[in-house]
C-alpha positions as CSV (number, residue, x, y, z in Angstrom):
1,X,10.7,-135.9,76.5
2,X,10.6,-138.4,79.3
3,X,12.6,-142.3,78.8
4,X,12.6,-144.9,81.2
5,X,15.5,-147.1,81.7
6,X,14.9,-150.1,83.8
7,X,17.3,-151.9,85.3
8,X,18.9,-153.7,88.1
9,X,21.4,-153.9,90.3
10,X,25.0,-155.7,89.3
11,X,24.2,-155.8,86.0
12,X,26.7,-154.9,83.2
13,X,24.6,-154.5,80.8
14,X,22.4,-151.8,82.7
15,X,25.4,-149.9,83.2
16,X,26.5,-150.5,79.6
17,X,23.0,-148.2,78.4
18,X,23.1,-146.4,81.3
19,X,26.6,-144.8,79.8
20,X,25.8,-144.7,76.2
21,X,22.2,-143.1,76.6
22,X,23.3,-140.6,79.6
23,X,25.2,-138.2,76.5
24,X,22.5,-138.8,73.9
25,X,19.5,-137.9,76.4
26,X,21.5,-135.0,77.3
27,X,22.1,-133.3,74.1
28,X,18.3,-134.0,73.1
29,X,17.0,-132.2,76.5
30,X,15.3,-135.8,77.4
31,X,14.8,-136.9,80.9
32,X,15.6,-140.3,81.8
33,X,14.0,-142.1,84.6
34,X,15.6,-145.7,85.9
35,X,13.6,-147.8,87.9
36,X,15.4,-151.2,89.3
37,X,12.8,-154.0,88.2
38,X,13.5,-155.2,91.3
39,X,11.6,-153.0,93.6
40,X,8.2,-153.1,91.6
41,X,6.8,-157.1,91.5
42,X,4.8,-155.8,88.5
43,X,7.7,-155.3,86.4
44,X,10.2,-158.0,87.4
45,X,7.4,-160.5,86.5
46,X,6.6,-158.6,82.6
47,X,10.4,-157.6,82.2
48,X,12.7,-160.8,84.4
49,X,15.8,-160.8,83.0
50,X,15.1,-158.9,79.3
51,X,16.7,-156.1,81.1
52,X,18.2,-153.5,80.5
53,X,15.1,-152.3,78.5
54,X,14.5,-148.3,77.5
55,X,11.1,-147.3,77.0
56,X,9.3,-144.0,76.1
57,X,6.3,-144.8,78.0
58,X,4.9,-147.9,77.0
59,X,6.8,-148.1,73.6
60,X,10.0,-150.1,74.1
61,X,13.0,-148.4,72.1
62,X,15.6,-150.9,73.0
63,X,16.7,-153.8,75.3
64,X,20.4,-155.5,76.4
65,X,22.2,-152.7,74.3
66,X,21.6,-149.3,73.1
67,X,20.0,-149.0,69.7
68,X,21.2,-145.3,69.1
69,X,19.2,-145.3,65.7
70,X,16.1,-146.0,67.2
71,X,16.3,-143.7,69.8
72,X,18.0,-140.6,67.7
73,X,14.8,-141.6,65.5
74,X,12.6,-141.4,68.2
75,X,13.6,-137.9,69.9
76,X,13.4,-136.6,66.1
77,X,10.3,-137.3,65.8
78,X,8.8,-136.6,69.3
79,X,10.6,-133.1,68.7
80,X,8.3,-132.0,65.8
């Protein structure tokens, strides 16, 4: 299972997910991606300042804070 968590840089709340998904993705065998919305034009115009936002692919799971429910929801299902 592959999530994507953009970001970008000096932002608390980025690093606020960032530390709460890193244990969850990890005991679920999931691979995390982050990609600073910042370096892609694409996504800093669709995403501005909604960020942090964690996606897996194009469905968004979360934004600003980890919803642990959703995800835990998610990885159980994409595990069957």
């Amino acid at each position: 299972m592959r999530l994507t968590l953009l970001t970008r840089a000096y932002c608390h709340l980025c690093d606020e997910m960032r530390d709460a998904l890193e244990p969850v993705a990890r005991a679920s065998g999931a691979t995390v991606e982050e990609v600073d919305v910042d370096s892609q034009p694409a996504l800093e115009a669709r995403w501005g300042e909604h960020v942090p936002v964690l996606l897996a692919g194009e469905r968004e799971l979360c934004r600003h804070r980890l919803d642990r429910a959703a995800l835990e929801a998610y990885l159980a299902s994409a595990a069957r």
